[in-house]
C-alpha positions in Angstrom: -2.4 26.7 -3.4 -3.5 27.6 0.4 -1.4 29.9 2.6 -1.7 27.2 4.6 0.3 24.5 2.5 2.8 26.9 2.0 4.3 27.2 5.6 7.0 25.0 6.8 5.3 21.7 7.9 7.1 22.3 11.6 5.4 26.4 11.5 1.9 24.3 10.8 2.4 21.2 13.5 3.9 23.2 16.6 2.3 21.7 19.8 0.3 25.3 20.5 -1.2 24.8 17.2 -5.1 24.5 17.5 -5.4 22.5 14.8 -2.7 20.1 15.7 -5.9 17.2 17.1 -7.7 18.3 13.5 -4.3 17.2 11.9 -4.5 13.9 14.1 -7.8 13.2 13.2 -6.9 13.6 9.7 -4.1 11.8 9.6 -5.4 8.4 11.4 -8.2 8.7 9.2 -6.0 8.9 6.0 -4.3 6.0 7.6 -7.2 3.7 8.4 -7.5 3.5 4.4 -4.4 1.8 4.2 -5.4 -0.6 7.2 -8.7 -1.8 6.0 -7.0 -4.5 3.6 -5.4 -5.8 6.4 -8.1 -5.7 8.8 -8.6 -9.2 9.6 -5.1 -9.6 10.5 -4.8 -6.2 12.2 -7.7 -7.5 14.2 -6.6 -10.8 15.4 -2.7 -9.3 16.3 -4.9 -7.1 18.8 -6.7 -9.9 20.2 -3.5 -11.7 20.7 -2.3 -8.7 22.3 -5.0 -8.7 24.6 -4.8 -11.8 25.5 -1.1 -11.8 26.4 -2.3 -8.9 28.5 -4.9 -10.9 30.0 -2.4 -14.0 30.7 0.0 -11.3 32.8 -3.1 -12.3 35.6 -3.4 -15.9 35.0 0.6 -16.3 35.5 0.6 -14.5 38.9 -2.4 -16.7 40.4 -0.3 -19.5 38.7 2.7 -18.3 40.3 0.6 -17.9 43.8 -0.1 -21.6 43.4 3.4 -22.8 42.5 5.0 -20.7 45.7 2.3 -21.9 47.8 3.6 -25.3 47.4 7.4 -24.6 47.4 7.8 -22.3 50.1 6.0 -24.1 53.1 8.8 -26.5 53.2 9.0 -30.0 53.2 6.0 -30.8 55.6 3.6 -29.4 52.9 0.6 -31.6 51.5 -1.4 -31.7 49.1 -4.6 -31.3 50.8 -3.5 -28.4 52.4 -5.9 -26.1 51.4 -4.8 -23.0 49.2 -6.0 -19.9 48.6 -5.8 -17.6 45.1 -7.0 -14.8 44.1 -10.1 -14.4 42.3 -10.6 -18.2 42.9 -10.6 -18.8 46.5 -9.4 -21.8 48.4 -8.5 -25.5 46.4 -7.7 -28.4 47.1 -5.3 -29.9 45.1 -5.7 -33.5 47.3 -9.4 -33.5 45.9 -8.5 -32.4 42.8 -5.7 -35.1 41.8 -7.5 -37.5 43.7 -5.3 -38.6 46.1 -4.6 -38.8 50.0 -4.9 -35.2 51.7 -1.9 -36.3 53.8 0.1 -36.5 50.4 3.3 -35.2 51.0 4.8 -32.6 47.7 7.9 -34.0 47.6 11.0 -33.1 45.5 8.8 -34.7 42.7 6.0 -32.5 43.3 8.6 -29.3 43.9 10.2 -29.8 40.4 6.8 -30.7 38.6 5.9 -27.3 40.2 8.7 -25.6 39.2 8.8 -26.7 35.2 5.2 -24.6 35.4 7.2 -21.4 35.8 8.4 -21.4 32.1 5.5 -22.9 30.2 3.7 -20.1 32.0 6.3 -17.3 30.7 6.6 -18.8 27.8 2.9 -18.7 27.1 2.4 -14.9 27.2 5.9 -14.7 25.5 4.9 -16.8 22.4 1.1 -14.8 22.5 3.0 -11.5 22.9 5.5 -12.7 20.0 2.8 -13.8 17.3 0.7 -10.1 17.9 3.8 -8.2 17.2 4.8 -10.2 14.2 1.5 -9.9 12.6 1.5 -6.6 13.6 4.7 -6.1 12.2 3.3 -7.8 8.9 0.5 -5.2 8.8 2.3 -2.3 9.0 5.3 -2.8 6.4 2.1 -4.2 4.3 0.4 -0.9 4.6 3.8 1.4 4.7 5.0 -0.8 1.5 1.7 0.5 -0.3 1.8 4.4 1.0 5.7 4.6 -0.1 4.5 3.3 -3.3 1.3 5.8 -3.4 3.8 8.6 -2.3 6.1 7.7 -5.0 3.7 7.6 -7.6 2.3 10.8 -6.4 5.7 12.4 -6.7 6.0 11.4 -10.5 2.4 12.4 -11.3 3.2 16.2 -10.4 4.0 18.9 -13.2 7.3 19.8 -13.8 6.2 23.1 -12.2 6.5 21.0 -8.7 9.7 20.0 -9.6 10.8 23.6 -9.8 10.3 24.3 -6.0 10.4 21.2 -4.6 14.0 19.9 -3.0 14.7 16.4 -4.0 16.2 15.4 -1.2 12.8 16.4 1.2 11.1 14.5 -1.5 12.9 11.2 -1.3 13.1 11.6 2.6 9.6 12.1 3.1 9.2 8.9 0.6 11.9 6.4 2.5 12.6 8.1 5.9 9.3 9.4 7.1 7.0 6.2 6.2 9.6 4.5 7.8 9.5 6.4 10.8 5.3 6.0 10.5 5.8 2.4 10.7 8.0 1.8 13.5 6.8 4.5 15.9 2.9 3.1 14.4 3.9 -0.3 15.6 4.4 0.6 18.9 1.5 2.5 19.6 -0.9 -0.1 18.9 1.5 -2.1 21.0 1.3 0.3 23.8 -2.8 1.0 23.3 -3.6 -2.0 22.6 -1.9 -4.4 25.5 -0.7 -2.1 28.4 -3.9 -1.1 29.3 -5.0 -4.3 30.0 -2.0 -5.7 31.6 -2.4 -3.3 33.8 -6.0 -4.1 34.7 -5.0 -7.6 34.4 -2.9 -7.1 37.3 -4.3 -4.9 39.2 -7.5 -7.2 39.7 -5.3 -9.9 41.5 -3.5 -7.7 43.4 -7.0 -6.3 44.8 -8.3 -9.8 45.0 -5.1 -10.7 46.8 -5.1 -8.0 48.9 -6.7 -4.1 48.7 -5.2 -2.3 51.3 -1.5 -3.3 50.2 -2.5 -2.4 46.8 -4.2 0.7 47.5 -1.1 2.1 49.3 1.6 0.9 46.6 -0.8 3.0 44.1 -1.8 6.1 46.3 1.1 7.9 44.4 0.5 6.8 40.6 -1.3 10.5 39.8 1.8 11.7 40.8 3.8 10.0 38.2 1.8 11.8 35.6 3.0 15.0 36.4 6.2 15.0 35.3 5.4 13.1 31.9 2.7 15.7 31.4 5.6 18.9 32.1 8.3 16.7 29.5 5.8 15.8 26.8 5.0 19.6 26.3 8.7 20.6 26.2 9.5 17.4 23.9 6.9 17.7 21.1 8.6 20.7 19.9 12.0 19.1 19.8 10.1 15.8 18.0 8.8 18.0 15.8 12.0 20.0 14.8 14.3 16.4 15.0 12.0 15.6 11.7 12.4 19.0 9.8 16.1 18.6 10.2 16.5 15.2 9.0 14.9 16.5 5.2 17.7 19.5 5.2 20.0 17.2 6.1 19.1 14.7 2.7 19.1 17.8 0.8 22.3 18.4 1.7 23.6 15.3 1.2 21.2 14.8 -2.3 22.4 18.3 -3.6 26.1 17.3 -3.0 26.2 13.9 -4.8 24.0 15.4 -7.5 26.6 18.1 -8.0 29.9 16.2 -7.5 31.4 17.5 -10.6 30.9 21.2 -9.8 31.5 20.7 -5.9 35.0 19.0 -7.2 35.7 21.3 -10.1 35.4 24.5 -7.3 37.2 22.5 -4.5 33.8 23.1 -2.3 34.4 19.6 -0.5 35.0 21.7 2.9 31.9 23.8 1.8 29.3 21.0 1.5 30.8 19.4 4.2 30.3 22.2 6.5 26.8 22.7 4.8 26.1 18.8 5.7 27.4 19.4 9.2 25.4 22.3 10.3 21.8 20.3 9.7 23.5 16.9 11.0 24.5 18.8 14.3 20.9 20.2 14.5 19.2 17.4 13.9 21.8 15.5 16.3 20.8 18.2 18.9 17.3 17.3 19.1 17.8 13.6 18.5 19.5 13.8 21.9 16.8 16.1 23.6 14.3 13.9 22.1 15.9 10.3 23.2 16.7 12.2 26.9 13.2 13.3 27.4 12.0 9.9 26.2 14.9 7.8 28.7 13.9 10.9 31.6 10.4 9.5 31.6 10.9 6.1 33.1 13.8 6.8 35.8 11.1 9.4 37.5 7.7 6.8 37.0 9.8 4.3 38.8 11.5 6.5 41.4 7.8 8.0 42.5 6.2 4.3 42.0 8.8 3.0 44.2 7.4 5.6 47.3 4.5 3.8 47.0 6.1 0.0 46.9 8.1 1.7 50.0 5.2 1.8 51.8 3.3 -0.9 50.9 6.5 -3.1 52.0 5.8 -1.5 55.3 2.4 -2.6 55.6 3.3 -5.7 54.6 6.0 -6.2 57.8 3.4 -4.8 60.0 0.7 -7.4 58.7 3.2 -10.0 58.7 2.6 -11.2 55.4 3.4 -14.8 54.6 6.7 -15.0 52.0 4.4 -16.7 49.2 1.6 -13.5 49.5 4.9 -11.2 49.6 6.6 -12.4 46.5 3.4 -12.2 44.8 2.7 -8.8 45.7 6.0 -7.7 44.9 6.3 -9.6 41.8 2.9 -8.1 40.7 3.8 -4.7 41.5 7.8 -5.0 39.6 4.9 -6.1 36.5 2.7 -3.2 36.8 5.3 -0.7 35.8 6.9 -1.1 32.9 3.5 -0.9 30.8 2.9 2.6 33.0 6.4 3.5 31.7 5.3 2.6 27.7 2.0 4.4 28.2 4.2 7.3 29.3 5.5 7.6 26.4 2.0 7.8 23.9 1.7 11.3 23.8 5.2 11.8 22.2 5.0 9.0 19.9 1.6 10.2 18.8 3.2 13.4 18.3 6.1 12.5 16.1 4.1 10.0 14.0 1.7 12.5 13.3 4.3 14.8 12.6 6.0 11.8 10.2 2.6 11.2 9.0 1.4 14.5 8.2 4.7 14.9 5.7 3.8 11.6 3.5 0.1 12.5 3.6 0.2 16.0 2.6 2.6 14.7 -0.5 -0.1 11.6 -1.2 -3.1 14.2 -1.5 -1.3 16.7 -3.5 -3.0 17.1 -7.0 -0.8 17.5 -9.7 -1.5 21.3 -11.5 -2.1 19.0 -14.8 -4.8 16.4 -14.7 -6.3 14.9 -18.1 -9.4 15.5 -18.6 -12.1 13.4 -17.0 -13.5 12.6 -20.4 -9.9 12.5 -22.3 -9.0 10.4 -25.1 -6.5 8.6 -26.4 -4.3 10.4 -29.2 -3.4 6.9 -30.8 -0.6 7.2 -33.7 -0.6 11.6 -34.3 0.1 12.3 -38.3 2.0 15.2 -36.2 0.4 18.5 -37.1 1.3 21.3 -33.8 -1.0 24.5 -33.9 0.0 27.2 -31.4 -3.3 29.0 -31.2 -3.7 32.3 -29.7 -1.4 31.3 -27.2 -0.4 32.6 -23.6 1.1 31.8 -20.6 3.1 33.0 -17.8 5.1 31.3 -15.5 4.0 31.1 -11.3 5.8 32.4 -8.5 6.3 30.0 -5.7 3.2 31.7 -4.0 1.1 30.7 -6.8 0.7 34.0 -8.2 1.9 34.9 -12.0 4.7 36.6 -12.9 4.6 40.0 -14.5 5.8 38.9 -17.6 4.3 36.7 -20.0 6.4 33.7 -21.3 5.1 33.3 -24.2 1.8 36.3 -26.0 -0.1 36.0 -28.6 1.5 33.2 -30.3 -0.4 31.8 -33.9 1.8 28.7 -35.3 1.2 26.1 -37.4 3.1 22.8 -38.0 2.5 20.9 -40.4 3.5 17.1 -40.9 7.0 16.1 -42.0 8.2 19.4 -41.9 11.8 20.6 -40.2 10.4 23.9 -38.0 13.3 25.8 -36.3 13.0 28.0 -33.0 15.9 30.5 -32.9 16.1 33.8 -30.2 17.9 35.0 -27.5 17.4 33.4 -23.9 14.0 34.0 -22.6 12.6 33.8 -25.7 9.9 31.5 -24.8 11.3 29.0 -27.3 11.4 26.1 -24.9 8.7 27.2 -22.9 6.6 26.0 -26.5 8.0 22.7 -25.8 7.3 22.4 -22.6 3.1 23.5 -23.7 3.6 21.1 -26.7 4.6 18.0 -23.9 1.3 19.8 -21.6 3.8 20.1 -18.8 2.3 22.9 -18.1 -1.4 24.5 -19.9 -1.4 27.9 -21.5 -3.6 31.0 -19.8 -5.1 31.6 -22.8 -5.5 29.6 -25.8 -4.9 26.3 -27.1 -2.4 24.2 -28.5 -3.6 21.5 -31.2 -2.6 18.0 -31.9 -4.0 17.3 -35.5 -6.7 19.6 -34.8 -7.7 18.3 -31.2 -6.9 20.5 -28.2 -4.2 18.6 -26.6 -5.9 18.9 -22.8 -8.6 16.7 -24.3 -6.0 14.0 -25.0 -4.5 12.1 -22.4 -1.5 13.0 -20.9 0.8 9.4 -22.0 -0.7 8.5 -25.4 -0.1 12.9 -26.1 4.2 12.2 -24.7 3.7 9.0 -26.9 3.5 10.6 -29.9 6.7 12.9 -29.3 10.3 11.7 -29.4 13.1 14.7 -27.4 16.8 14.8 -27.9 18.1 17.1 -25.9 21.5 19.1 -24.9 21.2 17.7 -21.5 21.2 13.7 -22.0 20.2 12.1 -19.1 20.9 8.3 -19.3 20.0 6.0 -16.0 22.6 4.0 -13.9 21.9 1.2 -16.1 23.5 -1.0 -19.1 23.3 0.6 -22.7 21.0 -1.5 -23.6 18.7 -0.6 -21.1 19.1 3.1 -21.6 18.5 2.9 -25.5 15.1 0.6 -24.8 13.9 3.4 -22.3 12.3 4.5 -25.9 10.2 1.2 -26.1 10.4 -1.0 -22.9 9.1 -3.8 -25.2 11.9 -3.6 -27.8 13.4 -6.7 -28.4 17.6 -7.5 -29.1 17.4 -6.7 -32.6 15.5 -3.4 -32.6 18.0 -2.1 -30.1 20.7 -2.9 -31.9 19.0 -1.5 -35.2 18.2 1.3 -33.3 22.2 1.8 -32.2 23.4 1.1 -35.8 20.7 4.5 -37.3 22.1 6.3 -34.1 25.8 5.3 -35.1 26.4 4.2 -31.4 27.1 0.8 -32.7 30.4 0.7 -33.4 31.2 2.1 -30.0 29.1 0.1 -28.1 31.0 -2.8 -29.5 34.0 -1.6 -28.6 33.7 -0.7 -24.8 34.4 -3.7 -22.6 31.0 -5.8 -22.0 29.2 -3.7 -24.8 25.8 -3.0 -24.5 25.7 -4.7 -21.1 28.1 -1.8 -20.8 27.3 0.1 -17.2 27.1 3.9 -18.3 27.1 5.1 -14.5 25.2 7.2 -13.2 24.4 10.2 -15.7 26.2 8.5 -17.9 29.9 9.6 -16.6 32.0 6.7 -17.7 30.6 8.0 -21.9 31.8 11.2 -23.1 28.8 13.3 -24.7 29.0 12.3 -27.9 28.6 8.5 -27.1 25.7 9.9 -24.6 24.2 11.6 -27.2 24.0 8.7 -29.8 22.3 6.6 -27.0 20.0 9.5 -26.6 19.5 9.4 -30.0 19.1 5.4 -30.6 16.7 5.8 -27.6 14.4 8.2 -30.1 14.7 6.2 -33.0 13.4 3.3 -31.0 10.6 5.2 -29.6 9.7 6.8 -33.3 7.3 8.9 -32.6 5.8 11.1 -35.3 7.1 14.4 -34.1 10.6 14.7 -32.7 12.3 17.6 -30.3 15.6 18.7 -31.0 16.4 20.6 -27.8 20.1 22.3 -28.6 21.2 18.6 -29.1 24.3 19.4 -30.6 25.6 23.0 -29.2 27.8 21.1 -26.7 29.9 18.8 -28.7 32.8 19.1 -30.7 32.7 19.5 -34.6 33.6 15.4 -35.5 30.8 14.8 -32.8 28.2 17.3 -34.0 28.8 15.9 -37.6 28.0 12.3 -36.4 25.2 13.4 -34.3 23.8 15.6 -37.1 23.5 11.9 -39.4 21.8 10.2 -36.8 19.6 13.1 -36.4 18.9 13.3 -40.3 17.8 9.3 -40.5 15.8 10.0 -36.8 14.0 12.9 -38.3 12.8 10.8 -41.5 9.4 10.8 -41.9 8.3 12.8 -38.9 7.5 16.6 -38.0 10.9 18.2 -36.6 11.2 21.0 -34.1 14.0 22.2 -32.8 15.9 25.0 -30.9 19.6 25.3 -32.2 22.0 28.3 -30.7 24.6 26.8 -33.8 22.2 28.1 -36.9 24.6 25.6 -39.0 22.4 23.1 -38.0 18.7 24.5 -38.9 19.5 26.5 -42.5 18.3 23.3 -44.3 14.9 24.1 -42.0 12.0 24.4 -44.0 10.7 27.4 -41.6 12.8 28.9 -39.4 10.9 31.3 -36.4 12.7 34.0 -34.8 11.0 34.9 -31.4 12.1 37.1 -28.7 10.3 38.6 -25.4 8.0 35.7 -25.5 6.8 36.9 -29.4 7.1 35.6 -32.5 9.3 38.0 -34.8 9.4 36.8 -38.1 8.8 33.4 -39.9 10.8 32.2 -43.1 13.7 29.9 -44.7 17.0 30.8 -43.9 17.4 33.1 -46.9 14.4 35.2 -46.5 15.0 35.8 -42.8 19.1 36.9 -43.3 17.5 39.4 -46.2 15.0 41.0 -44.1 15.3 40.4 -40.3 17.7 42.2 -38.3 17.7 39.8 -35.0 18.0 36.8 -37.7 21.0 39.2 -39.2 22.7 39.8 -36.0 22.5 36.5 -34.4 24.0 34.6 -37.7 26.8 37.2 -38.2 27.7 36.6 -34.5 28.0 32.8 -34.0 29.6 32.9 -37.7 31.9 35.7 -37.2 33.1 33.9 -34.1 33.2 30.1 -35.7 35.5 31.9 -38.2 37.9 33.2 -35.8 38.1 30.1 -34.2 39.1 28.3 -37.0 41.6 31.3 -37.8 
């Protein structure tokens, strides 16, 4: 992996950064891919935009108009003539076609008048329908990239898994795309319309009258002096505000995931504390964040309005009549708000890139195992395992290996229908031989066979297809039995479930729990003791039947009526197919028809039950202690 990837993703966005307009290049680019479905749409929401922009203009020569006639009083006519801006003088006599010595009348006022909202509403309604399809484009696109990033998360190795903190990982998946959608939003908002407002505006008020205008916007540079000193100070605390808020799900993630053990130890205060110590940082530069964003706008307006100051000034000194006034001052009250937003572009920029950058980074990651661009399907395995010449060591989080081989030198073969038994000390490499067999991770050296064919030629699913795990550590899904035990085969009808349940001999408690198997086994299976979780486990391999099954320890945590129960389902599971398993409890594997004794990563010795307890002294010592000590519990 690059040294790069493995800083801290605030360490490698920090405003000083060099890189940081190569990361926003990168990242608009990456998002443009998402965009170009939506295009057409995208497109017209801008032109919309624009064109409620453009309207800002139209409405204040409207409005010139409708105070031209309304504040002359009642001896106004309508062939009086007018001027606008941009358009010069009308007549509206001539233009009606009536009398010049027309008078407006209250008629004329109120007809006037009712222009005022069609006029609002008009840049209102364009101004609504850009950001709603604007809106639609956006949770479009973020809708597909949490998706992508999802997927991406379930396509990396287990060896990911073993760094990675679930809680950044399902903040950066819900949190930060949200955050890339709203903040997104309003930037093309702000880029898209403000500008031209702006313009909009500031072409009548010239038309209307230069000098005025001229001297309200003689101070505008200096507004950009003080949004130019906060957005350096705030892009940091952005940046920071967004690191926080993934400690702060891990926090939370680790807690919930854990409740048993944080309630067991009485660590409530503890992970509260540990909760509270990334909420208050992150509340910290939340606030920072929010008060350089709020400081922004009180100081545009305060050294805007020195320049409005003025200009009112001219204005008494020119005598301007009230309808020029109002317009000038309506135009100018118009003017800064979209200053105010475009204010703001460099710190929203910063923080969706920031936002960005996290989903990104997790949507390009390749996974360490990738089948083979020329891989096959397995199809239905007769289920003989070689272990060729194999080796592998396990990575440090830099990427580098570990001293110590996992697993050296290791020659095995497994042939179909067999019962093969693993049996060592911890850090024998047993399971790390499952986890090459499943290609969660690929040996340094050598090869591991699926009836003859290196499995990396295979692909990854129709490889897992052909194997069936019971483990120790039964995980079952927040779901109804019945839903846990198809998990095997998602196209399993009632009956093979139920068939399934019976071999398992989880039947006849699934019947007698209240709503059966539309039962709700919590989450992790909590309201089932582990027995009952293990049979569902177990049902849930039978249904799959794969040909070679996985026994990983699956009985050495129950009690002896449930390890008898579980050890007849496992019989009628293992029918038929090519067994391996890893068993502390040796009871369980003396019926095996080869039983291999590794340790330090190395294969030992290889035999039944009887040759091994004649000739291997690990074998010797490791049945004489669990047996010795069975007996003394039963004593």
């Amino acid at each position: 992996m690059p040294a790069q990837l493995n800083k801290p993703l605030q360490q490698r966005l920090l405003p000083t950064d060099p890189n940081l307009p190569e990361v926003v290049k990168k990242t608009m680019k990456s998002m443009w891919k998402y965009l170009l479905p939506y295009k057409g749409r995208f497109a017209l929401s801008i032109v919309l935009g624009m064109l409620s922009a453009i309207f800002n203009g139209v409405m204040l020569i409207g409005f010139q108009l409708i105070f031209s006639l309304v504040l002359k009083g009642q001896t106004r006519t309508l062939g009086e003539a007018t001027k606008l801006p941009l358009i010069g003088e009308i007549n509206l006599a001539e233009i009606l076609g009536v009398s010049n010595d027309t008078p407006v009348g209250l008629v004329g006022v109120m007809i006037a008048c009712a222009f005022i909202p069609v006029l609002i509403f008009i840049r209102g309604f364009l101004g609504y329908l850009s950001s709603y399809m604007q809106a639609w484009v956006t949770s479009k696109m973020v809708y597909q990239i949490r998706n992508d990033a999802f997927r991406s998360v379930l396509r990396q190795s287990p060896g990911f898994f073993n760094s990675a903190k679930t809680g950044e990982l399902m903040q950066t998946v819900t949190s930060q795309t949200a955050v890339v959608q709203r903040n997104a939003m309003m930037l093309i908002q702000t880029l898209a319309q403000r500008p031209l407002t702006i313009i909009s505006i500031l072409v009548v008020l010239f038309a209307q009258d230069w000098i005025f205008t001229l001297m309200s916007l003689v101070v505008f540079p200096a507004c950009l002096l003080p949004i130019i000193r906060i957005g350096k100070r705030v892009r940091k605390t952005g940046t920071q505000e967004e690191y926080d808020s993934r400690a702060l799900m891990v926090a939370m993630q680790e807690s919930f995931a854990g409740i048993r053990l944080v309630k067991s130890y009485a660590r409530e205060d503890h992970a509260a504390l540990r909760f509270d110590r990334s909420n208050a940082s992150m509340t910290r530069n939340m606030v920072r964040w929010t008060k350089a964003m709020e400081l922004v706008g009180p100081i545009v307006e305060t050294v805007a309005s020195f320049g409005i100051a003025g200009g009112l000034v001219y204005a008494w000194h020119r005598g301007l009549e009230a309808e020029n006034f109002f317009l000038l001052v309506m135009a100018l009250t118009q003017i800064y708000p979209p200053v105010k937003e475009l204010s703001r572009v460099q710190m929203l920029l910063q923080k969706t890139t920031v936002a960005a950058s996290m989903v990104f980074e997790l949507l390009e990651r390749k996974p360490d195992i990738l089948d083979a661009e020329n891989a096959v399907d397995a199809g239905r395995s007769q289920g003989a395992v070689t272990f060729q010449h194999l080796t592998f060591f396990y990575r440090e989080r830099s990427g580098e290996k570990k001293d110590t081989p996992a697993v050296a030198g290791i020659d095995l073969q497994l042939d179909p229908g067999k019962f093969y038994a693993f049996v060592g000390p911890s850090g024998a490499g047993k399971s790390t031989l499952y986890s090459l067999l499943l290609r969660f991770y690929d040996p340094d050296d050598g090869a591991v066979l699926l009836d003859g064919c290196d499995i990396r030629t295979l692909t990854q699913a129709s490889l897992r297809a052909n194997i069936g795990i019971v483990s120790q550590d039964t995980f079952l899904f927040h779901d109804t039995v019945r839903e846990n035990i198809r998990y095997g085969r998602l196209n399993a009808t009632e009956d093979e479930i139920i068939a399934a349940a019976k071999k398992a001999h989880a039947h006849e408690f699934i019947i007698q729990i209240s709503n059966g198997y539309d039962a709700i086994v919590g989450e992790g299976g909590c309201n089932l003791s582990g027995g009952q979780k293990q049979r569902i486990s177990i049902a849930r391999a039978i249904l799959r039947d794969a040909p070679i099954l996985l026994l990983d320890e699956a009985t050495s945590a129950l009690d002896t009526e449930s390890e008898r129960i579980i050890q007849e389902a496992i019989h009628i599971l293992s029918e038929g197919k090519t067994v391996v398993a890893i068993a502390h409890r040796l009871s369980t594997i003396l019926e095996a028809d080869q039983i291999v004794v590794m340790d330090r990563g190395l294969i030992l010795d290889r035999g039944t039950h009887a040759d091994l307890l004649s000739r291997n002294t690990l074998y010797q010592k490791l049945y004489h202690l669990q047996f010795s000590s069975d007996e003394k519990r039963e004593s």
